[in-house]
C-alpha positions in Angstrom: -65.2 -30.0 51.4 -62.6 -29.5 49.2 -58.8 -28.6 50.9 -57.2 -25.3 50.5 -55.3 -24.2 48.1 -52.7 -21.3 48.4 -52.9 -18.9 45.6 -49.7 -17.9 45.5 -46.7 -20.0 46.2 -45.5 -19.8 49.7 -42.0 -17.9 50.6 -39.4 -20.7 51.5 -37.5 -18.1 52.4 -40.1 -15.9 55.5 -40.2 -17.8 58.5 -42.8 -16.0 59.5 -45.2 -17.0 57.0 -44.0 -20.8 57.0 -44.6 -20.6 60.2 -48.3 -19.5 60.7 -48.7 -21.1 57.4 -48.3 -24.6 59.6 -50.8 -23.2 62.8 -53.2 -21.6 60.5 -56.8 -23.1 60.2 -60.0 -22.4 61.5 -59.5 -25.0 64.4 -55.9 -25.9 64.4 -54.8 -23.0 67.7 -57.9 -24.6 69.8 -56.8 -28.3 69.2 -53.0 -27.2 69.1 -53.5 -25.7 72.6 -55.9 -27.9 74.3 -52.8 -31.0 72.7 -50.0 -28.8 74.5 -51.6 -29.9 77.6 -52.6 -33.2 77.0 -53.0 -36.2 74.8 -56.4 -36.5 73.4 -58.9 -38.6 71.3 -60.8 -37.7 68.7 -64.2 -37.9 70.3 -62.4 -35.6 73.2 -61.4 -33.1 71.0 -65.1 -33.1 69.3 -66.4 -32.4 72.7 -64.5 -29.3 73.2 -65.3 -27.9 69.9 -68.8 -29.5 69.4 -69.3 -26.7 66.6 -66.9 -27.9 64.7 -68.1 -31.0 62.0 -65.7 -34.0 62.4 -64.6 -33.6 58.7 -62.9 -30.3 59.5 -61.1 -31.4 62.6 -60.0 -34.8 60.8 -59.2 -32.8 58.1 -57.1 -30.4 60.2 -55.9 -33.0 62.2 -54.3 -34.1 59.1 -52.5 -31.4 58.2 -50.6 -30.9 61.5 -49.9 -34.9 61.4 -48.3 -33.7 58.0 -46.3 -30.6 59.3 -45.1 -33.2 62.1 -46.3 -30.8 65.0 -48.7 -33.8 66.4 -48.5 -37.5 66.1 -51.4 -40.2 66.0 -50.9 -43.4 68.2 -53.2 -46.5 67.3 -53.5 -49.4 70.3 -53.7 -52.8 69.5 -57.7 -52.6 71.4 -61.2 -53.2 70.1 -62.9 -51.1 69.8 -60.2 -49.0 68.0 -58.6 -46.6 70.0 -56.2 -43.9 68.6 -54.8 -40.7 70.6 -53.2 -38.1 69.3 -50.0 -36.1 71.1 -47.5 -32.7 70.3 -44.8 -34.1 69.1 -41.1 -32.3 70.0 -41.7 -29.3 67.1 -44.8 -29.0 67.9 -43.9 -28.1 71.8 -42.0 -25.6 70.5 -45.1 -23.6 70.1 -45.6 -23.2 73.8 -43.7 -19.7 74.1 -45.5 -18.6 70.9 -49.0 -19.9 72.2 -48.3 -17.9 75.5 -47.2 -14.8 73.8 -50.2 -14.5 71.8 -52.5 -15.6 74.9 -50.9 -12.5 76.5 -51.4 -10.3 73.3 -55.0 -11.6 73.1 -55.9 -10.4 76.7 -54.6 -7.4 76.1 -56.6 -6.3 73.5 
């Protein structure tokens, strides 16, 4: 799976699109708002979206990591545990994940 490339260049300028530019993915609004409640581990956030593949969510997970709207902790354990968290920007979606939970249900 190759990853995604924008065809044309994105507008520094629209906050708007560099905003849902950052949330946009096939699986990125069920992990973002399933990560606004709680912390989470990979194999958690597979269970809750068992049709997604584990590429795509790594993958995704990647991304936001990037954007700096989550974070990734490692502990010192065996077997390897890591647990992933909103960071502060990324709790700034709670208004806008509300808003649109109350746009969706009103459709």
């Amino acid at each position: 799976m190759s990853t995604y490339q924008r065809k044309t260049p994105l507008k520094n300028d629209c906050a708007i699109e560099k905003a849902l530019h950052v949330i946009s993915g096939k699986w990125k609004p069920a992990i973002l708002s399933t990560l606004l409640q709680h912390n989470l581990r990979l194999k958690d956030i597979q269970q809750g979206l068992p049709e997604a593949s584990k590429r795509a969510l790594t993958q995704q997970l990647g991304e936001m990591l990037n954007d700096g709207l989550i974070q990734k902790k490692d502990f010192d354990v065996y077997p390897k545990r890591t647990e992933y968290s909103i960071t502060p920007l990324g709790s700034k979606l709670v208004t806008v994940f509300e808003s649109l939970t109350e746009f969706g249900e009103n459709l």
